[in-house]
Steps between C-alpha positions, in 0.01 A plus 500: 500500500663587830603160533648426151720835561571364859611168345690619250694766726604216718642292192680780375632582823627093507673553145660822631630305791606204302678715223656712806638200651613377136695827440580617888858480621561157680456447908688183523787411226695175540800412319679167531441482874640195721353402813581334794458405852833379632659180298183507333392623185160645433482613194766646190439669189217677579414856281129602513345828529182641719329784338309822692166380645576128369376168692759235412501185691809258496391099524688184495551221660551505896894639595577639135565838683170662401523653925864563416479718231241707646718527790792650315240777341398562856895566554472145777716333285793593328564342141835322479548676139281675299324841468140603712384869424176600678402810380817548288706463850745195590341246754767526813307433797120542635244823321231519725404803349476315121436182632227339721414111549264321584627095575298165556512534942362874482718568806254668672511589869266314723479794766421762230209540387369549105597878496832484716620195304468726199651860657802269606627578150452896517663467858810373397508744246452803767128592405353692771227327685222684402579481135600123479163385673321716236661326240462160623131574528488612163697182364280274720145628354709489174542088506120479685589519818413802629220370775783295656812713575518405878485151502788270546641239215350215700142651441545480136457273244768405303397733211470815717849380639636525160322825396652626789854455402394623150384845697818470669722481156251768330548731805899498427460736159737244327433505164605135498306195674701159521235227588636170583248227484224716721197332445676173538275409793206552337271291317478585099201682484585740777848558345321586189264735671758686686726473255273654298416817732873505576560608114205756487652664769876480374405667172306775701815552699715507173719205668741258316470128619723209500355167616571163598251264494465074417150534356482508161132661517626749749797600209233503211256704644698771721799567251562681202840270428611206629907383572485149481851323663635242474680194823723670642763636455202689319560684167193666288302203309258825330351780579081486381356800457116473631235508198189590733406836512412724780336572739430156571240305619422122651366422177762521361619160679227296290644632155733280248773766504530473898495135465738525184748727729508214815536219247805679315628547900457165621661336190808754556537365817431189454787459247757577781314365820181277469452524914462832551244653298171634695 
């Protein structure tokens, strides 16, 4: 009896999350936004929306501006026209305090070790020194790697490299994470696992998450919509909302609506660019 109550308090707290992210004032709203990086253009026309608490990953095929447009939410890039609100606010320039990212090279620091790669983003923001290596131990045992805080990047494999940088983003108090490609290096199944961990501990941290990724897997699995774009200069093909519920679990991989999900993903992209679909 325990159980059935304990299983059917976490369901109800997934609908209450689900209905509070259907109803919840918007993080990210994009309206008509161009993009560019000098004489080139990245991307125009694009409007979508990221909701409180929301995993939405952006795919398409390789330079449609997927990295772009998460740059301009992270205030790195500034639209040529267009409107970006975060939080209600006008995008004009960086937000650490919103925003926190996590990209593909981790930029870690070879001569810090676990914990002071992860303080690095409390020192910047003038955390004492006491207080910041409290919290980076706390966000370290939070991603699992709380036996390892003192050793260096090179002593780690490249999963505890990128759980690192995930405790480094968490660390931050952004409400925000902008993950570009971060489990590129990875083989599938340990993008899936981490991927997986990396959402349990999102939703306990109440954050909002927009993602990049090629892997049409990684999209289905992780993401409760899913931007597909188009060759650049990208525009908005559609926007799928996610049919599997959560929380989720590797199972769910062997299922026909996972498999239904890829398939309707790697026939949208195939329409525009038969090359690029992973």
């Amino acid at each position: 009896m325990a159980g059935q109550r304990e299983e059917r308090a976490a369901v109800g707290g997934v609908r209450e999350a689900a209905a509070a992210r259907e109803t919840g004032p918007l993080r990210v709203a994009a309206r008509d936004l161009t993009l560019a990086y000098g004489d080139t253009t990245a991307a125009t026309g694009l409007t979508f929306d990221v909701r409180p608490g929301e995993f939405v990953s952006l795919i398409g095929p390789s330079g449609c501006g997927k990295s772009s447009a998460l740059r301009a939410v992270g205030g790195l890039l500034a639209p040529v026209s267009g409107d970006l609100l975060v939080d209600g606010t006008p995008v004009d320039g960086p937000r650490p305090r919103d925003v926190a990212f996590v990209f593909q090279d981790l930029a870690l620091y070879p001569w810090r070790s676990a914990v002071r790669n992860v303080e690095i983003a409390l020192q910047f923001a003038g955390v004492g020194r006491a207080e910041r290596r409290a919290r980076a131990l706390d966000a370290l045992q939070a991603v699992g790697l709380g036996d390892v805080p003192h050793r260096f990047p090179h002593q780690l494999s490249g999963g505890m490299r990128q759980r690192v940088a995930i405790a480094r983003a968490l660390v931050s108090d952004a409400p925000i994470l902008l993950l570009d490609e971060p489990f590129a290096a990875l083989d599938e199944l340990s993008r899936l696992k981490i991927g997986e961990q990396l959402v349990t501990l999102l939703e306990e941290h109440g954050k909002t998450v927009l993602f990049v990724t090629h892997s049409l897997s990684e999209a289905a699995y992780l993401s409760d919509r899913i931007i597909v774009m188009t060759p650049r200069p990208a525009t908005i093909k559609e926007v799928i909302e996610v049919p599997l519920p959560r929380p989720r679990e590797p199972q769910v991989l062997r299922t026909p609506e996972f498999h239904a999900l890829t398939d309707r993903l790697s026939a949208l992209l195939l329409e525009d660019d038969p090359g690029d679909v992973r």
